[in-house]
N, C-alpha and C positions, 0 to 999 in steps of 0.2 A: 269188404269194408276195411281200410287202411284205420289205424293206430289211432292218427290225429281225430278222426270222424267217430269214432266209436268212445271216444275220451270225451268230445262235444256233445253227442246224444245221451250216453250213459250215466254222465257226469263223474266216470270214474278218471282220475288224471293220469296221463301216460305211464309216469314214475310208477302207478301202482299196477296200471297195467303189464308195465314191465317185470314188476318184480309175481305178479301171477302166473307170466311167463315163465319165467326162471324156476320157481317152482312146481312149475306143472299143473298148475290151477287151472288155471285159461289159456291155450297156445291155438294161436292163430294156425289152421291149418290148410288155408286157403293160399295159394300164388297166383300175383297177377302176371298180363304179359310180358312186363318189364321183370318180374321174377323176386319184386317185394312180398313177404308174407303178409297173408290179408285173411282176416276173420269172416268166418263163412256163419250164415245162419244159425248152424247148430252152435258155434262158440259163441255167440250172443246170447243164445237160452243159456247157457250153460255159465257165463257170464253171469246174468240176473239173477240164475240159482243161486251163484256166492255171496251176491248182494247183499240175496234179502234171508240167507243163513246167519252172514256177520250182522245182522237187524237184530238177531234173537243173542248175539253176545257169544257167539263161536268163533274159537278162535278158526286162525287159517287152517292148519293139521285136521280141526275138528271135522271144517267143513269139506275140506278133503278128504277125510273117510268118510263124511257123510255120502259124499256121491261119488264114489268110486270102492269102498269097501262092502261089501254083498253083506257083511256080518255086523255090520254099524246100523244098528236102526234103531229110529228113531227114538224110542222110547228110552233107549240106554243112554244113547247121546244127552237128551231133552232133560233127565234125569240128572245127570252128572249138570250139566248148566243150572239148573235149577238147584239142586247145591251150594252149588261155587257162589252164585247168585244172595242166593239167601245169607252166606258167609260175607260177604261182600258188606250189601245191605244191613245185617250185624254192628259191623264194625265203622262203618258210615252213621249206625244211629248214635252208638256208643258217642263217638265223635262230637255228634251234635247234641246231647246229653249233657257235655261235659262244657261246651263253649256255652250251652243254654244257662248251665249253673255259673260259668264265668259271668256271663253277661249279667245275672242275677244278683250277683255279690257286688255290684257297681262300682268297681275298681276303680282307682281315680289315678294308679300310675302302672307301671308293665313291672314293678318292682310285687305288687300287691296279684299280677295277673299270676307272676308265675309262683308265688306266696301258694296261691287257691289250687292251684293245678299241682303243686307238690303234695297239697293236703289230699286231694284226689287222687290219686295215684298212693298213697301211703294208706289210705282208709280199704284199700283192694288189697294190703298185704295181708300176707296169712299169718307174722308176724303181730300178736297183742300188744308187745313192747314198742315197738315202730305204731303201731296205728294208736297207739296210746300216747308218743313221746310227738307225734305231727301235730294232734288236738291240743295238746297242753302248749305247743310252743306256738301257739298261733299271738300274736300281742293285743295288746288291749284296745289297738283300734283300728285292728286289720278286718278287713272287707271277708266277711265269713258266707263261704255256701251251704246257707242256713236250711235249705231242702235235702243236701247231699248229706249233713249232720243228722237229719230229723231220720232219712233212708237207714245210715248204719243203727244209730239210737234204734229202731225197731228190729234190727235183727241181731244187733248186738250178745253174743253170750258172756265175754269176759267182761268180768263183774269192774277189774282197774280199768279200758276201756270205757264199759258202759259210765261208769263214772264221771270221765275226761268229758265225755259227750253230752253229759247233763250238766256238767258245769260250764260248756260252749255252748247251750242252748238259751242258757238261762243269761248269759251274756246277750245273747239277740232281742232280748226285752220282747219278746212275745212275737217274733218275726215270723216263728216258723210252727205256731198253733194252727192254721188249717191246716197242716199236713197233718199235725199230732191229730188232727180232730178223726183226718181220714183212718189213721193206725185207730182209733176207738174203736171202727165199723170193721174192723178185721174180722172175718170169722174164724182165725187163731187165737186161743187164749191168751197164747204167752207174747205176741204181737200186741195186743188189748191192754197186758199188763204192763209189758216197756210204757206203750205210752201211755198211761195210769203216770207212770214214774215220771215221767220227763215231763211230763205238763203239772203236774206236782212241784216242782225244781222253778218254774216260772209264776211269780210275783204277781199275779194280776190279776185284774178282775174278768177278763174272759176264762184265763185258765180255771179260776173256781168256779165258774157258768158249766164249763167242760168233766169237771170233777164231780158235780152233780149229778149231770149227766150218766158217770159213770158209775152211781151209787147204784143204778138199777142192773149193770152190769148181769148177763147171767153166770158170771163165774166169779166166786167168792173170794178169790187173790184178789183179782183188780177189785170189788165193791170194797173189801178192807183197805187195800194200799188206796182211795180216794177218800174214804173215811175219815182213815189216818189223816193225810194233807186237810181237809174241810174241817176235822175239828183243831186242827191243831192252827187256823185260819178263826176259830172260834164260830162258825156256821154248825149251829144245829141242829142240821139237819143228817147231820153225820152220826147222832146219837144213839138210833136202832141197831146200825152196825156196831158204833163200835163195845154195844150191850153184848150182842151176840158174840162179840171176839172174847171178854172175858169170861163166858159162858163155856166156848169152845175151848175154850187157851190157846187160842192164837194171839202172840204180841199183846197179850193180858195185860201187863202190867204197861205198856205202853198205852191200850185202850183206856186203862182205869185210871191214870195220868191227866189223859185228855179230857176226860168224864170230868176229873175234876177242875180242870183249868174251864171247861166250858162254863161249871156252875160258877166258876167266882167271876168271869165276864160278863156273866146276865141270862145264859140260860137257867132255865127253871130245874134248879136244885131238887124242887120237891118230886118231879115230871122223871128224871133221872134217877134219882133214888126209889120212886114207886114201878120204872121199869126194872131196878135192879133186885127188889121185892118180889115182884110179877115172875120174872128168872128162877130164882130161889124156889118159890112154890111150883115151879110147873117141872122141873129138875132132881132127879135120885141122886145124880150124881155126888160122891160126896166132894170130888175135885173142886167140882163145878161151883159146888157149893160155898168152898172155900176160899175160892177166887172172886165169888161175890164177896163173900164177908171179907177178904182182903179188900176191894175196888171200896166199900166206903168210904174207908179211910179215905180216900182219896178226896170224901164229896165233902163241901164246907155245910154248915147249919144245922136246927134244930133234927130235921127229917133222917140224915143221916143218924144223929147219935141215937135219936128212939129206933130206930130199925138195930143199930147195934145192940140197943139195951135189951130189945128182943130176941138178939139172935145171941146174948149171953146168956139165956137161962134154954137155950137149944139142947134136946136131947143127946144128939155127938158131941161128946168133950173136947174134940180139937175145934169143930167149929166155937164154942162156946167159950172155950179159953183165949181162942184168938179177937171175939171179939170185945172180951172184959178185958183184953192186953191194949187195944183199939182205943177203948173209952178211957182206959187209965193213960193213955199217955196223949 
């Protein structure tokens, strides 16, 4: 079978048949009478072999050692493709990851497209100062990719960074809470607590829906850092935590702060002060105890100052002095 015929059946085009030839892939080993070289039966299988090798994404070399090196098999080949392959496929999703977050960010000119793609490309550097200085220079009504901020925000370690990130989130007016919501269900702690932080930072009423949420939290950083934001939102329901923070002495005198800004907006003062009562008595500690008797201060009304006038005739003298120092002033 002459060139032309075998280019028509195969659907391979001469050009490449030629260039098979040339390198030894497929060489017609047949002559006809006239003394044209003409491909014989076996250079036709042999032919289809390379076909449907280059199907699986081998290159030419490959599939030439495929069938003609005794020491090329299979599995070695297939392996190495599979590789390359996967590496490929990688970088092809990367790709579409980044045009999906462009497409995202609703670009309205190509000044704004390549604005986004810079910031993505800086938020991959290893660089804190650079991935700090991309977020902060972003302007006040450029098209932000508010999934790709929410991404670093949860893996974020550098504290300036993580910063820059919650003050770009909190710009999106609440655009990028169902991601923050998915970082809640993290079964990482420190995942959970970013975003504790970053949905904190945003102004809204879903994001305190979410903060609630995370009062139940099983790891006690994140229950406190939502505490913190819900009382300081004046939501009451932040009140059991943030009893227990000045119990424990974490961020005390922050919790004892909020305890009191809650009672003078309308929660119940007296409800507050009988947990911090409750505390007191079920507690040896004498820290502990202190920090109760500091945190009244904090609470407005009647309830407060009889719990203090109690806890001045207390058998420890520092607790006692501190809280006749309380009622005196």
């Amino acid at each position: 079978m002459l060139i032309g015929e075998v280019s028509r059946r195969s659907g391979v085009s001469t050009r490449m048949l030629r260039h098979y030839d040339r390198l030894g892939l497929v060489q017609p080993t047949g002559r006809t009478s006239g003394g044209y070289r003409e491909y014989s039966a076996d250079d036709i299988r042999r032919l289809f072999r390379v076909e449907c090798l280059r199907t699986l994404g081998l290159s030419l070399s490959d599939v030439g050692a495929a069938l003609d090196e005794p020491g090329a098999t299979p599995t070695g080949l297939v392996g190495d493709l599979i590789r390359h392959t996967r590496a490929r496929i990688a970088v092809q999703e990367e790709l579409l990851r980044k045009l999906e977050r462009v497409e995202a960010a609703a670009p309205a000119q190509w000044g704004e497209v390549i604005g986004i793609v810079t910031l993505l490309r800086a938020l991959e550097s290893e660089s804190g100062a650079r991935r700090q200085q991309a977020v902060l220079s972003q302007h006040g009504g450029a098209s932000l990719p508010v999934e790709s901020l929410v991404e670093a925000a949860l893996s974020e370690d550098d504290p300036n960074v993580a910063g820059a990130l919650l003050w770009s989130l909190a710009r999106a007016d609440g655009e990028g809470l169902p991601d923050l919501a998915a970082g809640l269900d993290s079964p990482a702690a420190e995942v959970r607590h970013r975003a504790a932080v970053a949905i904190a930072a945003v102004p809204t009423a879903a994001a305190t829906a979410l903060l609630r949420r995370a009062l139940d939290d099983s790891d006690v950083a994140v229950r406190e850092r939502a505490a913190l934001a819900l009382g300081s939102r004046r939501i009451a329901d932040a009140v059991p935590v943030l009893l227990g923070m000045v119990v424990e002495g974490r961020s005390d005198v922050e919790a004892a702060e909020i305890l009191g800004s809650l009672a003078e907006a309308g929660a119940s003062a007296n409800d507050i002060v009988r947990g911090l009562r409750d505390e007191f008595g079920n507690t040896s500690d004498t820290r502990a105890r202190l920090r109760i008797t500091q945190a009244l201060a904090e609470i407005p009304g009647a309830a407060a100052r009889e719990a203090l006038t109690t806890l001045a005739a207390d058998s420890d003298r520092t607790i006692a002095a501190t809280a006749a120092a309380i009622l005196r002033t």
